[in-house]
C-alpha positions as CSV (number, residue, x, y, z in Angstrom):
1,X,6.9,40.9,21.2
2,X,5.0,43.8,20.2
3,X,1.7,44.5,21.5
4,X,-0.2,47.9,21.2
5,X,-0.6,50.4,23.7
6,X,2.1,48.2,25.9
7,X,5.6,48.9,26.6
8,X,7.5,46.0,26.3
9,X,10.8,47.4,26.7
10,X,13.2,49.4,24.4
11,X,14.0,46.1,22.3
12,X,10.7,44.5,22.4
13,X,11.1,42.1,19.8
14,X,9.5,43.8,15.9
15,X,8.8,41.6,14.1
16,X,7.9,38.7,16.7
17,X,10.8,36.0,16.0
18,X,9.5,32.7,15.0
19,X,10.9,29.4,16.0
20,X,10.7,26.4,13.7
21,X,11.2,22.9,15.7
22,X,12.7,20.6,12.8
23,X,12.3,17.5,15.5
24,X,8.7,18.0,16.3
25,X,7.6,15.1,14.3
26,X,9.9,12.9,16.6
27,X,7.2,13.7,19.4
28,X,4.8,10.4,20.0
29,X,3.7,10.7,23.7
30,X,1.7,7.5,23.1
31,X,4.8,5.8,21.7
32,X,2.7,4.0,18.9
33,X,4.5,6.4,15.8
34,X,5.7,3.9,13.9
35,X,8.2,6.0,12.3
36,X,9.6,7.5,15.4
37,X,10.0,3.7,16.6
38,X,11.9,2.6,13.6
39,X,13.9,5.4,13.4
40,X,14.9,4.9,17.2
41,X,15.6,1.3,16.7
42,X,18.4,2.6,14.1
43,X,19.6,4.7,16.5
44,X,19.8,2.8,18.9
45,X,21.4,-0.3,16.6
46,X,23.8,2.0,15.1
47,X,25.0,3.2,18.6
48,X,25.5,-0.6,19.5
49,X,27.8,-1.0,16.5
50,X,29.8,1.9,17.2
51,X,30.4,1.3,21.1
52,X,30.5,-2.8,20.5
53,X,34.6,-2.3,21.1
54,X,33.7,-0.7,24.6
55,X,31.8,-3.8,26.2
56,X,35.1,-4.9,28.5
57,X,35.4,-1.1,29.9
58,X,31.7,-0.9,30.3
59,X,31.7,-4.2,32.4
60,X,35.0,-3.0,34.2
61,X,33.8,0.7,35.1
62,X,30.0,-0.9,36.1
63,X,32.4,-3.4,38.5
64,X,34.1,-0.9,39.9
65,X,30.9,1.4,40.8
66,X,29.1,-1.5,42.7
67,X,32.4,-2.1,44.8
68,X,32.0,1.4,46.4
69,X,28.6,1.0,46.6
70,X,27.0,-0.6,50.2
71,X,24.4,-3.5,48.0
72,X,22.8,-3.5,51.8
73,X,22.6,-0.3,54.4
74,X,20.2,0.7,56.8
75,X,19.6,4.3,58.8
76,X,19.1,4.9,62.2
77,X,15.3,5.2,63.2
78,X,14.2,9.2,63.5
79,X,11.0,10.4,65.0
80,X,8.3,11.9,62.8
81,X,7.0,13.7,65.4
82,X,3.1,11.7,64.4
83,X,4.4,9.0,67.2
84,X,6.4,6.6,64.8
85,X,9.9,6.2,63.8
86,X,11.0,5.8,60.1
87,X,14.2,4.2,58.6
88,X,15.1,2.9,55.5
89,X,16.6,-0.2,54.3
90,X,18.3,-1.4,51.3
91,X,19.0,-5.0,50.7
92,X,21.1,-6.9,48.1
């Protein structure tokens, strides 16, 4: 915005625009609101309802991922350089 004795540009912004966040009250970083956590629980039931008809594709397209995915792999061992060799490992 604005400021005196600065040049902010040729479209500095005048009047300073303000921005009004009509979610802000959804913000609980402790996760206690009880509010927030009923409104989430509609959410979150209504979505159920509406996607109950997809269960079958979800369970076919969640099949089909794990069958291109290796369940267990392992990498070559690669020096550090601090004198040890690292790999990792996943297992089923």
């Amino acid at each position: 915005g604005v400021v005196p004795g600065e040049f902010r540009g040729a479209r500095a912004m005048d009047p300073p625009k303000t921005l009004v966040d009509e979610y802000f009250w959804l913000r609980d970083d402790s996760r206690t609101s009880a509010e927030v956590l009923e409104l989430l629980r509609a959410e979150n039931a209504y979505t159920a309802a509406r996607t109950a008809g997809l269960a079958e594709l979800r369970r076919e397209l969640y099949d089909e991922l794990l069958s291109h995915v290796e369940e267990a792999d392992e990498s070559a061992p690669s020096a550090a350089g601090d004198g040890y060799e690292y790999f990792w490992r996943t297992l089923e």
